[in-house]
KEKOLRO-677901 format. One line per 4 residues: their letters; for each residue x, y, z of N, C-alpha, C. Coordinates in steps of 0.05 Angstrom, whole numbers, plus 32768, in hexadecimal, padded with zeros to 4 digits. Example, Ala and Ser with C-alpha at 12.3 -4.5 7.8 and 13.67 -1.06 7.14 Angstrom:
BEGIN
as	8108 7F8E 809C 80F6 7FA6 809C 8108 7FBE 809C  8101 7FD3 808E 8111 7FEB 808F 8102 8001 809D
***
This chain:
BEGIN
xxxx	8011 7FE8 8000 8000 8000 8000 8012 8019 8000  800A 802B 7FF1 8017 8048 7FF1 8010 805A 8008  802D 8056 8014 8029 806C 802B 801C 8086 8026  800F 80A1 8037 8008 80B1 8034 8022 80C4 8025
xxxx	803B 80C2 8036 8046 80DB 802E 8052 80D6 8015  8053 80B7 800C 8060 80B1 7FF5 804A 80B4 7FDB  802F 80B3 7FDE 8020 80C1 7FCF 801E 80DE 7FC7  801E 80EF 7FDF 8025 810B 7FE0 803D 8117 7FD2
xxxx	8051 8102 7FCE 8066 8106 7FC0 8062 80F9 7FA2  8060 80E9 7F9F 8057 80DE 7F86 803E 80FA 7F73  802D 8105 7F7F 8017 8116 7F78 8028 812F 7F78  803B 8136 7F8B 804A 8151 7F7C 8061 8149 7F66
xxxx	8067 813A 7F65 807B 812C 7F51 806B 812D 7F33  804F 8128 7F37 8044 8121 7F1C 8036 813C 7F1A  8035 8153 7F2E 8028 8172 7F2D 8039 817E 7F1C  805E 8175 7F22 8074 8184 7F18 8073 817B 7EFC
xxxx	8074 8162 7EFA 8076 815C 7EDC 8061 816D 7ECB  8047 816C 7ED1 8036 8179 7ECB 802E 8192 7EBF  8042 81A5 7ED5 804B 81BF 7ED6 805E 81C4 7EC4  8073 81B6 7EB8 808C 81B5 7EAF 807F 81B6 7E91
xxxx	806D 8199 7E91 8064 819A 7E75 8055 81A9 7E64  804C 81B8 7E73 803A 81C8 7E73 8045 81E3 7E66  8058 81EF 7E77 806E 81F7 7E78 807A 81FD 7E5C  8083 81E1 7E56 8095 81DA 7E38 807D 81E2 7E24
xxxx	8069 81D7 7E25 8052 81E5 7E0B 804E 8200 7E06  8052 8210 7E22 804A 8229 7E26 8067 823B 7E13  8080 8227 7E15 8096 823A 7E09 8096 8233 7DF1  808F 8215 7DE8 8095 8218 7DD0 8086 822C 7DB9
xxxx	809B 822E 7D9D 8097 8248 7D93 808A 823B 7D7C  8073 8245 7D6D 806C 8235 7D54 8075 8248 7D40  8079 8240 7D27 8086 8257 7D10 807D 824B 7CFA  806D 8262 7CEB 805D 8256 7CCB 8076 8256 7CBD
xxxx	8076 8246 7CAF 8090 8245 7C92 807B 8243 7C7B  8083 825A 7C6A 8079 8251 7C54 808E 8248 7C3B  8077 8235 7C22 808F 8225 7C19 8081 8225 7BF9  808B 822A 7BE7 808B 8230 7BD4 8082 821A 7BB9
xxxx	8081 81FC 7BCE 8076 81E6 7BC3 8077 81CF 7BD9  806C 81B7 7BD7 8066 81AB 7BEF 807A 8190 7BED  8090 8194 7BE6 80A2 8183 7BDD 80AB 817F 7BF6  80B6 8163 7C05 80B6 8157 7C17 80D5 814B 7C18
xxxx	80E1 8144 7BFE 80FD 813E 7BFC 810A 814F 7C00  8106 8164 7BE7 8111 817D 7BE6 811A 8195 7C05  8105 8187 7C16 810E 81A0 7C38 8119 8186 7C4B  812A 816E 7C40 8127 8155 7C52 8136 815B 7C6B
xxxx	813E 817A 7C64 8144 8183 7C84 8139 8187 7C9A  8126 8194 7C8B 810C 81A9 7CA0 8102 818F 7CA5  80FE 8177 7CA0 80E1 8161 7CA5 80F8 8154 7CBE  810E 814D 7CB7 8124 8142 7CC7 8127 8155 7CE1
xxxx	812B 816C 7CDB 8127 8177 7D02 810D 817C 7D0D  80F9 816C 7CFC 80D5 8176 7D05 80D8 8156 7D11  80E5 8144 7CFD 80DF 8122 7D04 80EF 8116 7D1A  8105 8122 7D20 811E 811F 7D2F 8119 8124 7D44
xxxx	8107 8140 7D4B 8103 8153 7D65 811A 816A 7D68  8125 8171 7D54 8138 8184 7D52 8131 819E 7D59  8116 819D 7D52 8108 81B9 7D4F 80F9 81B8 7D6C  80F5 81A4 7D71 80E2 819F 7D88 80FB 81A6 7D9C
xxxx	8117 819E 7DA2 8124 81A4 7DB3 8133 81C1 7DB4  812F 81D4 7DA1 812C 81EA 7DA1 8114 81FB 7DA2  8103 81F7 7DAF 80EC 81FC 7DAD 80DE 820A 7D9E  80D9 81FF 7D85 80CB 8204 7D76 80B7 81F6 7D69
xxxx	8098 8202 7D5A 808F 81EF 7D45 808E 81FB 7D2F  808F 81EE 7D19 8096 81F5 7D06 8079 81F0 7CFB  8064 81FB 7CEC 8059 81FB 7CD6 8059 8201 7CBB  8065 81EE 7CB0 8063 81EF 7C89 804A 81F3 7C7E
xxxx	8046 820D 7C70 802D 8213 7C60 803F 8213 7C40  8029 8206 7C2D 8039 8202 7C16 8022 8217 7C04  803C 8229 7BF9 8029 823D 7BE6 802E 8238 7BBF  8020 824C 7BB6 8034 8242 7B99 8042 825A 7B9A
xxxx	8058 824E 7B94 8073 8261 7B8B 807F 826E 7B9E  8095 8276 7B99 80A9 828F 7BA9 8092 82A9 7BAE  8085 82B4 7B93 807C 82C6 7B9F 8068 82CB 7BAD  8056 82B2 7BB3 8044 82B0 7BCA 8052 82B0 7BEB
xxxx	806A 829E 7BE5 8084 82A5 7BFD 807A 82B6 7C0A  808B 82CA 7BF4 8097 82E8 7BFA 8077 82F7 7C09  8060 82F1 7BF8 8045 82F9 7BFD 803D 82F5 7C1F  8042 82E6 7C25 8037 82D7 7C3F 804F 82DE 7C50
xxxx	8065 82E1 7C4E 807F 82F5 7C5F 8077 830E 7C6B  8077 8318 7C52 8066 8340 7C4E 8046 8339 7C61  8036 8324 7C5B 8020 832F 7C69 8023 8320 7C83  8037 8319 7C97 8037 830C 7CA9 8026 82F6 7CAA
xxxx	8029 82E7 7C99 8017 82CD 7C98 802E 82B2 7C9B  8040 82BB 7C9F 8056 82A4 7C9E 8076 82B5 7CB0  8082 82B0 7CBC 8098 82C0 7CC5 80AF 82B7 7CBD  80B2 8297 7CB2 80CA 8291 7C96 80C0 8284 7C7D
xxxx	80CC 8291 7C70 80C2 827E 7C48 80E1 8275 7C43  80D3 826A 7C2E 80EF 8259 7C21 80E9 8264 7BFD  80F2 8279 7BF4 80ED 8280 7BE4 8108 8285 7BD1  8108 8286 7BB7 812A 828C 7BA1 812D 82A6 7BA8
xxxx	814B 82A4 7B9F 8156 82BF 7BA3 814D 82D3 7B90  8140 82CB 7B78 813B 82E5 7B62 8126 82E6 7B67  810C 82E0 7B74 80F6 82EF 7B7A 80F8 8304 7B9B  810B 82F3 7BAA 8113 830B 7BBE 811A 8324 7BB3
xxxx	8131 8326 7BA1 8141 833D 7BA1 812A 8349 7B8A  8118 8341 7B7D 8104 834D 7B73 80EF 8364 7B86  80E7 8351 7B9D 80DA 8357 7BB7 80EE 836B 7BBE  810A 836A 7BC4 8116 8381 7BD5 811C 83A2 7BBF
xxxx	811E 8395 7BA7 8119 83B0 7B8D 80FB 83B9 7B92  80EB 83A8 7B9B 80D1 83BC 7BA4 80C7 83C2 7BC2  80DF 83C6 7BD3 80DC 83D0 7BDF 80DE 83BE 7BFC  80D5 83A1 7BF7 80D8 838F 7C0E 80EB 8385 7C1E
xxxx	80ED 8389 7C2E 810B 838B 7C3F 8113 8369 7C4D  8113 8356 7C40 810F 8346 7C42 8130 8331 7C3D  812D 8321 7C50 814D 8315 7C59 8157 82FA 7C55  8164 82FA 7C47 816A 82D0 7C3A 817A 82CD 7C5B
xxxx	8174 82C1 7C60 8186 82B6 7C86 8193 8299 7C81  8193 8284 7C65 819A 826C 7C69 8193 8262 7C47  81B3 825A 7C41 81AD 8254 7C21 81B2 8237 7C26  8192 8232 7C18 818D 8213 7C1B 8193 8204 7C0C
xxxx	818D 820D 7BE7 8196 81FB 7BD4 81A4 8206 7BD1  81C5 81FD 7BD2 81DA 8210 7BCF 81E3 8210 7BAF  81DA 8203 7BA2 81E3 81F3 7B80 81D0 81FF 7B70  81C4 8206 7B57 81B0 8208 7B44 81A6 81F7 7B44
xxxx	8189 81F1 7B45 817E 81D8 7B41 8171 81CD 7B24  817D 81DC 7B16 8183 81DB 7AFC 819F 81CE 7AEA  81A1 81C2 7AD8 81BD 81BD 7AD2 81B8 81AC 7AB1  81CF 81B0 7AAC 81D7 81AD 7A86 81ED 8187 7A8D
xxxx	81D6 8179 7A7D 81E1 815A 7A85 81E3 814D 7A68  81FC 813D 7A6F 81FD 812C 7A59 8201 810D 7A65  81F9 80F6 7A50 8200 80E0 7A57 8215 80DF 7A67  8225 80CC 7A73 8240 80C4 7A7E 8255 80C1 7A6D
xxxx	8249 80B0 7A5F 8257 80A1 7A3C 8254 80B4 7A2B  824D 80CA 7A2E 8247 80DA 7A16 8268 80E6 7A0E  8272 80F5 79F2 8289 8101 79F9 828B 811B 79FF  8276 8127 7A0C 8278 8147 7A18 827D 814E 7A27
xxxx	828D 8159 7A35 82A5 8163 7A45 82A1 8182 7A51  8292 8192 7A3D 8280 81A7 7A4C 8276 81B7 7A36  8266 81D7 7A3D 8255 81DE 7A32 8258 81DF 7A12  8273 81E0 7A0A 827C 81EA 79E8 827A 81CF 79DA
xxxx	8276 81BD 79E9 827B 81A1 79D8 825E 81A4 79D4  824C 81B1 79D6 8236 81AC 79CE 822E 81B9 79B2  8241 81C9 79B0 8238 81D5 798E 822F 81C7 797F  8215 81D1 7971 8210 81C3 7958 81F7 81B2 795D
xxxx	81FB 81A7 7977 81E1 818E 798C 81C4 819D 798F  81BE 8183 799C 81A1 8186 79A0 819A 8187 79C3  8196 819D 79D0 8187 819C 79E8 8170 8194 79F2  816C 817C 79FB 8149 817A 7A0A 8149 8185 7A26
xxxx	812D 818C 7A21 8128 819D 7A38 810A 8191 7A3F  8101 8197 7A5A 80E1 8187 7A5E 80CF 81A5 7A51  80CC 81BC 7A54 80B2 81C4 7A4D 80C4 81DD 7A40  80BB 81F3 7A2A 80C6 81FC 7A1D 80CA 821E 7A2C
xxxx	80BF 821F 7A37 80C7 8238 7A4B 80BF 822E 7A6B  80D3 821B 7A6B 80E1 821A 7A90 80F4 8225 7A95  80FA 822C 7AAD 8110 8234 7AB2 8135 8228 7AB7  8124 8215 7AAA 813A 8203 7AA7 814F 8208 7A81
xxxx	813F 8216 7A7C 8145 8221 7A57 815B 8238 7A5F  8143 8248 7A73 8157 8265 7A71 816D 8259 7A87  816F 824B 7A97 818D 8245 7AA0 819D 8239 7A92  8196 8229 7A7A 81AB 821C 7A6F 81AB 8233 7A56
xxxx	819F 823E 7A48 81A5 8256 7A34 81BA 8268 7A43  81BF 826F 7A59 81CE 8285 7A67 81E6 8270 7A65  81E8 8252 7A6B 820C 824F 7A68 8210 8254 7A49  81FD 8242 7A37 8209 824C 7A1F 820C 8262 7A16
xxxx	8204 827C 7A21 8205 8299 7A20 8221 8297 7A27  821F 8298 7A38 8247 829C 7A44 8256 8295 7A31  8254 8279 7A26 8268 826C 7A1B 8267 8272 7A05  8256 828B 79FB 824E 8291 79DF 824C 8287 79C8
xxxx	823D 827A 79C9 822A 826B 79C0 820D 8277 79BA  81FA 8275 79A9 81DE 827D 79A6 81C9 8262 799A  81BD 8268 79AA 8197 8251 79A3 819C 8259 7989  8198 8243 7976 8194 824B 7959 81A5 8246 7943
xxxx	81C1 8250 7951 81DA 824F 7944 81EE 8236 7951  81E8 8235 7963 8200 8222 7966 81EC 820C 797E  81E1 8214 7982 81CE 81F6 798D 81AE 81F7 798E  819F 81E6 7991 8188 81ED 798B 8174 81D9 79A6
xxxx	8155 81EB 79AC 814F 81D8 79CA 8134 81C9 79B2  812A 81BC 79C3 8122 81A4 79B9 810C 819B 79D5  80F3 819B 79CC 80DC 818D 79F3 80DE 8178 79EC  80E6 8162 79FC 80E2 814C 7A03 80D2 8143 7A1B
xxxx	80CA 815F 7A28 80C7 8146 7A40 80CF 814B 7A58  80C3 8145 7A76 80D4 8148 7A98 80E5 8125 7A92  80F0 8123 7AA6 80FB 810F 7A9F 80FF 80EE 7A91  80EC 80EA 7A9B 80E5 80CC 7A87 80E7 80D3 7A6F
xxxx	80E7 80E3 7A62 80E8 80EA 7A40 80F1 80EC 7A3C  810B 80F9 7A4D 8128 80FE 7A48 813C 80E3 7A3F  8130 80D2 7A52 813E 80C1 7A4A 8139 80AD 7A32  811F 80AF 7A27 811B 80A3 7A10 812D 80BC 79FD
xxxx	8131 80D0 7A0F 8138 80E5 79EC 815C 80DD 79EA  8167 80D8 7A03 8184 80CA 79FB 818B 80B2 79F1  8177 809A 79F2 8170 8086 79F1 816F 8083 79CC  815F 809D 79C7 8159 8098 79A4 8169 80AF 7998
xxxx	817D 80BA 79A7 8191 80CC 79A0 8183 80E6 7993  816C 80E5 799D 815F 8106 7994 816B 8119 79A1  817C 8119 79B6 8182 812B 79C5 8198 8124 79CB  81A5 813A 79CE 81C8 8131 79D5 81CB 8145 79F6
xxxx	81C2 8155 79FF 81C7 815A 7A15 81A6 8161 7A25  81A5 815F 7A41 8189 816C 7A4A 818A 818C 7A69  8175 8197 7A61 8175 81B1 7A77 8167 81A0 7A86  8178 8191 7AA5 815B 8187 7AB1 8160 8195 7ACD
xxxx	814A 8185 7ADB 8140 819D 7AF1 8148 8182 7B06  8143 818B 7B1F 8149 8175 7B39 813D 815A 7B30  8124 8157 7B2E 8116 8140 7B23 8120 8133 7B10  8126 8141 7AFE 812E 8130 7ADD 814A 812A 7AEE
xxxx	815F 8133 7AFA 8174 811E 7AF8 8170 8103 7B0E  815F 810E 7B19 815B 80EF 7B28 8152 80DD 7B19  8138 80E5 7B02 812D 80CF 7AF6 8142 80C6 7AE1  8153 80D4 7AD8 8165 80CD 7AC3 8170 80BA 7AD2
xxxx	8180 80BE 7AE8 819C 80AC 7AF4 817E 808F 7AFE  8164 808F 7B09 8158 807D 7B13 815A 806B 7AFF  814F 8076 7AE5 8153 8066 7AC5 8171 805A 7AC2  8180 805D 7ACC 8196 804E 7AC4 81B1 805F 7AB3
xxxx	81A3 8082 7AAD 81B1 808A 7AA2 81CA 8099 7AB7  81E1 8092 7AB2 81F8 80A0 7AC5 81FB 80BF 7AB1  81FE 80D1 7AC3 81F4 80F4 7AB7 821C 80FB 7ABF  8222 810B 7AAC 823A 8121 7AAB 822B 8138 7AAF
xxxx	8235 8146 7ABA 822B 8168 7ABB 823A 817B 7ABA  822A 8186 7AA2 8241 8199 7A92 8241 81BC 7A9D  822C 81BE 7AB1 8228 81DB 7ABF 8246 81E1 7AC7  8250 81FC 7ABF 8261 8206 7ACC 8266 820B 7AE4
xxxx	8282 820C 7AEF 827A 821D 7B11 826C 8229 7B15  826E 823A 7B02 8263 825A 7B0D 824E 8261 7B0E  823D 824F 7AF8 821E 8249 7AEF 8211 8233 7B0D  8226 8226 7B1D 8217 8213 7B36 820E 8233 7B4C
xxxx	8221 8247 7B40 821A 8260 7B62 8201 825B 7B58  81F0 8260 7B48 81D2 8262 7B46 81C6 8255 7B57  81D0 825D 7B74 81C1 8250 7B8A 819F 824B 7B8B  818A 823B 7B94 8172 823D 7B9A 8166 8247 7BB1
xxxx	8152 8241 7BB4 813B 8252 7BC9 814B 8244 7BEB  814C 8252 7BF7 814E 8257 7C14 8140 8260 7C23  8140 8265 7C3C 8135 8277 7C58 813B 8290 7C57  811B 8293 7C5B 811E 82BB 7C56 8108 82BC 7C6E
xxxx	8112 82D5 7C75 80FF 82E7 7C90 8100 830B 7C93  80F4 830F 7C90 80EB 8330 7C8E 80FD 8336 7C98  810E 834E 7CA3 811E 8359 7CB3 8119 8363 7CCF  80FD 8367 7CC6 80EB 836F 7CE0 80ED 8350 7CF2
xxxx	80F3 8345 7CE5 80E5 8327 7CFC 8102 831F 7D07  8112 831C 7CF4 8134 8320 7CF2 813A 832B 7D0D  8135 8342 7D10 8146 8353 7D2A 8139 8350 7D40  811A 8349 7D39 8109 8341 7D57 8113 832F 7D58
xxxx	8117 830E 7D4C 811B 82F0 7D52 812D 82EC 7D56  814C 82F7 7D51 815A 82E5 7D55 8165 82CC 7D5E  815F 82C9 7D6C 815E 82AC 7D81 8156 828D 7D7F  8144 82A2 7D6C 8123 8283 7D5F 8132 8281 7D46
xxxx	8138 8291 7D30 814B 8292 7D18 8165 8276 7D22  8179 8283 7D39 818B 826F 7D43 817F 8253 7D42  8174 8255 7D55 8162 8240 7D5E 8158 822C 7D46  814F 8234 7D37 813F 8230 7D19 8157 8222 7D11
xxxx	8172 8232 7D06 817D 8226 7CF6 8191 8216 7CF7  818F 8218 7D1A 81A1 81F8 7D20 8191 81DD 7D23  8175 81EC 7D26 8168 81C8 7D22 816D 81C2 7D02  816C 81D1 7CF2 8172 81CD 7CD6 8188 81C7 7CCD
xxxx	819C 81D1 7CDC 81B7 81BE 7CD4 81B4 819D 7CDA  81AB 81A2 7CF6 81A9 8189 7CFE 8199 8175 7CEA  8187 817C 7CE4 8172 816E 7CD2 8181 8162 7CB5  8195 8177 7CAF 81A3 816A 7C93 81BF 815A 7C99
xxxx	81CF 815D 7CB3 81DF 8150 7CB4 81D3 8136 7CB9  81B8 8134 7CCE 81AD 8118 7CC8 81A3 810A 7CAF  819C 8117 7C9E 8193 810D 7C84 81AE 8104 7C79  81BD 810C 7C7A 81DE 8105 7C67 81EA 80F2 7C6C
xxxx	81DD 80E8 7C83 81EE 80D5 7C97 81E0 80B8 7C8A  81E9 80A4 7C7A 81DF 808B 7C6A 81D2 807A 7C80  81D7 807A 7C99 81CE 806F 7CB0 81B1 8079 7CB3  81A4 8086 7CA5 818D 8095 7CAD 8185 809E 7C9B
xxxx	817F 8097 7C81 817D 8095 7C72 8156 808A 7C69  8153 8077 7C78 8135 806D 7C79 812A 8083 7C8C  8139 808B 7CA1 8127 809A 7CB7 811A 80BE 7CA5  813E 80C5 7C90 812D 80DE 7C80 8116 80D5 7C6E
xxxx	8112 80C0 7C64 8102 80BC 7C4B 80E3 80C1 7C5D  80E3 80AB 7C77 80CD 80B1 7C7B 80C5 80C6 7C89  80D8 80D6 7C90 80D3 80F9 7CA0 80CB 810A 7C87  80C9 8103 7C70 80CE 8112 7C59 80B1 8117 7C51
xxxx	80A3 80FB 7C5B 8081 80FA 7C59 8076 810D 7C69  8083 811D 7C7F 8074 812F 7C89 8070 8152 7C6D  8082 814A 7C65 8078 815F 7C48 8064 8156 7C37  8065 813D 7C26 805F 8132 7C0D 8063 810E 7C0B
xxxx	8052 810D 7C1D 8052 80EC 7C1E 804E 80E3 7C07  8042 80F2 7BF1 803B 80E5 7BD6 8056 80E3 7BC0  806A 80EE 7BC9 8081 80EE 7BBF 8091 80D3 7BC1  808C 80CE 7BDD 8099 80B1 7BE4 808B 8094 7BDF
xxxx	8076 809E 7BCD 8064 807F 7BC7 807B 8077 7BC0  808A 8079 7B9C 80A4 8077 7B94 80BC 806C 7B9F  80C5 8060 7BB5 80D8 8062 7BC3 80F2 805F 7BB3  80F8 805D 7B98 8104 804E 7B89 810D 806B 7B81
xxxx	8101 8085 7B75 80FE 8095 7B75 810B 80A8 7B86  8100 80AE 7BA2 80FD 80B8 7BB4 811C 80B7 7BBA  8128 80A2 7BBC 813E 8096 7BC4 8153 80A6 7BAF  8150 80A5 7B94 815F 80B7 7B84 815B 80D4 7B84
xxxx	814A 80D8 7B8A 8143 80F4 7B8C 8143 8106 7B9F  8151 80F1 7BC5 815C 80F7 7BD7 8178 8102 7BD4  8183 80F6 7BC2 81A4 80F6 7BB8 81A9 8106 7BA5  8195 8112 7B9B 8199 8133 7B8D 819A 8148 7BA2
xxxx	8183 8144 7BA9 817F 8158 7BC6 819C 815B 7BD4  81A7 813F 7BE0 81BC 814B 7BF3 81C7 8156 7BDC  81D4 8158 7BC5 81EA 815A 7BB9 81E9 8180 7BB6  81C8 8186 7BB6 81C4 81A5 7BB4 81BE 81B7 7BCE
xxxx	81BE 81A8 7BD7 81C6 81AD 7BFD 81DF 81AA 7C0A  81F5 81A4 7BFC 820B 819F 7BFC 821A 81BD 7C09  8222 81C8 7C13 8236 81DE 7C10 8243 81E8 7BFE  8249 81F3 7BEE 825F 8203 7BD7 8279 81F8 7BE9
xxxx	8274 820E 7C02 829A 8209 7C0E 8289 81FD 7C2F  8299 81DF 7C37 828B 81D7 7C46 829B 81E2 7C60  82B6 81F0 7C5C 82B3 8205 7C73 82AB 8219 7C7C  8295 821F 7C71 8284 823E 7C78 826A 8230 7C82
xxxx	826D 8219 7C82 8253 8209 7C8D 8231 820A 7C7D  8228 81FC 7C8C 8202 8202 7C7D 81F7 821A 7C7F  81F1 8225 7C64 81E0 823A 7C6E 81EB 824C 7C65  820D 8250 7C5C 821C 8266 7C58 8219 826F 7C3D
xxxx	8215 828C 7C35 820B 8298 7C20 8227 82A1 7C0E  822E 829D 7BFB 823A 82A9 7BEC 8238 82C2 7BE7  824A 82D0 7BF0 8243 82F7 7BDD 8248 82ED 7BC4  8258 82E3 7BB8 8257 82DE 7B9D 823E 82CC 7B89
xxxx	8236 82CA 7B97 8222 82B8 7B86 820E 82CA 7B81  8207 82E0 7B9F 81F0 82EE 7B9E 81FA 8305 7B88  820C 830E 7B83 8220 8326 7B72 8210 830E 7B5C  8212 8304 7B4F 820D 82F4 7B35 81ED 82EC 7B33
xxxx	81E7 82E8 7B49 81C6 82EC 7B3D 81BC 8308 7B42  81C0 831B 7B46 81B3 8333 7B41 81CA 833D 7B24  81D9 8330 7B22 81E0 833A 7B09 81CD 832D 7AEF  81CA 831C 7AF3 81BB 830F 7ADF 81A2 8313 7AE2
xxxx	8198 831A 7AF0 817A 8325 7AEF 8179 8343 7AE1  8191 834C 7AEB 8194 836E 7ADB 8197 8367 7ABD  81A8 8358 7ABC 81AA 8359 7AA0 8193 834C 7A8B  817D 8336 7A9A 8165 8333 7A96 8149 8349 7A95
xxxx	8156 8355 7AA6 813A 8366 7AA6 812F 8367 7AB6  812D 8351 7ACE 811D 834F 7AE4 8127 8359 7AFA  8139 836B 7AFB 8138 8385 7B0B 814E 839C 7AFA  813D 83B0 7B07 8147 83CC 7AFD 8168 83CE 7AF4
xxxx	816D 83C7 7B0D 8189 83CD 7B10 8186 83BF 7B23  81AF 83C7 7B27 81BC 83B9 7B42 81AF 83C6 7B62  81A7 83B4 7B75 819A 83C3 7B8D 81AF 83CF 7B9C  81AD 83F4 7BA8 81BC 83F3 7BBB 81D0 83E9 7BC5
xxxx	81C0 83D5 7BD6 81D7 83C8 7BE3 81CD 83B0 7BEE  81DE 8394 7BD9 81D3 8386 7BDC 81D2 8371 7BF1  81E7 8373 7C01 81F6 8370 7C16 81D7 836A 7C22  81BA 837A 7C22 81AB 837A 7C3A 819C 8365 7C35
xxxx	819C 8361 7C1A 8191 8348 7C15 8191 832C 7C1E  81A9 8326 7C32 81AE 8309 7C38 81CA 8314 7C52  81C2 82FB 7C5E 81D5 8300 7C7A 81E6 82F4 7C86  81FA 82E4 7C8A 81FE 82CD 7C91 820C 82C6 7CBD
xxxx	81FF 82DD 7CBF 8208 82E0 7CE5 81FD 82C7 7CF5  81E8 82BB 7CE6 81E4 82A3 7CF8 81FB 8282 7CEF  8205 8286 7CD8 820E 826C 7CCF 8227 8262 7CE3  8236 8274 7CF2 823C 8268 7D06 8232 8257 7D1E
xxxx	8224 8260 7D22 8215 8256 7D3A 8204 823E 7D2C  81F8 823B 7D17 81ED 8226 7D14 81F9 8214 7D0B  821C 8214 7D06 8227 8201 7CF9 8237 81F7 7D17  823A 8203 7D2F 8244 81FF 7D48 8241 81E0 7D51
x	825E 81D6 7D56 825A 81B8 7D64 8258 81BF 7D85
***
């Protein structure tokens, strides 16, 4: 039988726990993310410190709202409907030429997720061996055209004259188009090289260095929220390191696929798929220089896409100062052992 006082103790023991837990709900922080598509591989970070408890031991929750596009992002930033997006760098610095003061804090896809591929066995060696060929591409104004038209711009070269594009198709078509030699090189996008290499085809990639700065969409937060949060920003982006050093790790490897369903479980019916198209992801999550750690922004990369948008058209000119555009004061601390 339970003594009196050992009940009395047992009942504040289970008051404290009580209180404690109580406690922990009351601090933790919830934070809308908005996300520019509901891709589940593609953030196998963010699902990894949601699945892990990464985020939970920094106290936070995270809610993913999936919008269409960057510029719904940017939309739901500006109207306080979200306090981080994951949106590209050329619709920000669009947003900050009109006026939106708005802050890249963590470059996620650090690679273009775009790229100029040839067979393995093929004999092309890079962009000039392509003179004369035939480019497939999946739809005839993606943006997968104008990134591969800009290397052959460099390399001067012109559509018309010295190579010509050609629709085949997102990936599966691609590979019937190498297969019947209709196509000698392809503009593909994250997807198409997974389904290429799933098919059996081993890919060369002929993208230049300088053409990989074409970093992708990252973590952006108003400035206003920036100088109030700091802490939760920290906080944020060390569960996110955490979340991709666990994904990288081959030991854990089944544990991201199925954290990944908390985005887009319909992605992972595939697993055959899923599995190849995990191994793009890390490769564009990768670091540029893996001593500046996750998250670390190139000034140079960002100097090269507002150049190319100037010279596009899609902004006026060069901003001010572009410096305000992107920050990198937390990547210490979130790369900290």
């Amino acid at each position: 039988m339970i003594k009196r006082r050992e009940f009395i103790a047992a009942a504040a023991s289970l008051s404290f726990l009580m209180s404690a837990s109580q406690l922990f709900a009351q601090e933790m922080q919830e934070l809308t993310l908005a996300l520019p598509s509901p891709g589940g591989l593609g953030y196998f970070a963010l699902y990894n410190a949601m699945g892990e408890g990464y985020l939970e031991e920094e106290g936070l929750v995270i809610q993913p709202q999936s919008v269409n596009g960057s510029s719904q992002v940017i939309q739901a930033l500006l109207a306080g409907q979200a306090q981080l997006g994951h949106p590209g760098p050329g619709p920000l610095l669009n947003a900050r030429e009109g006026g939106a003061d708005l802050v890249y804090i963590y470059n996620y896809f650090t690679r273009s997720q775009f790229n100029l591929v040839v067979p393995e066995d093929s004999p092309y060696q890079s962009p000039t061996d392509l003179k004369g060929k035939v480019i497939g591409v999946g739809t005839a104004d993606g943006a997968e055209v104008a990134f591969v038209r800009s290397i052959f711009d460099a390399a001067g070269m012109k559509e018309g004259d010295d190579y010509s594009f050609i629709t085949v198709g997102e990936g599966g078509m691609a590979v019937a188009g190498f297969m019947q030699k209709s196509i000698d090189a392809y503009a593909s996008d994250t997807a198409g090289v997974a389904t290429l290499q799933l098919r059996g085809v081993d890919l060369r990639i002929l993208t230049p260095p300088e053409f990989q700065a074409f970093f992708g969409n990252g973590y952006v937060v108003t400035r206003e929220y920036l100088e109030a949060n700091r802490d939760v920003l920290e906080r944020f982006g060390r569960a996110l390191v955490k979340g991709i050093k666990f994904g990288i790790d081959p030991a854990n490897r089944e544990a991201t696929l199925e954290n990944a369903k908390l985005g887009n479980p319909q992605q992972l019916e595939d697993m055959e798929f899923a599995n190849a198209l995990l191994d793009v992801y890390f490769n564009l999550t990768a670091p540029l220089d893996p001593g500046k750690g996750y998250g670390y922004q190139q000034p140079k990369s960002w100097e090269l896409w507002q150049k190319t948008l100037v010279a596009s058209g899609d902004l006026d000119g060069p901003l001010p100062d572009l410096t305000q555009a992107y920050t990198n004061e937390f990547v210490e601390a979130w790369n900290a052992k």
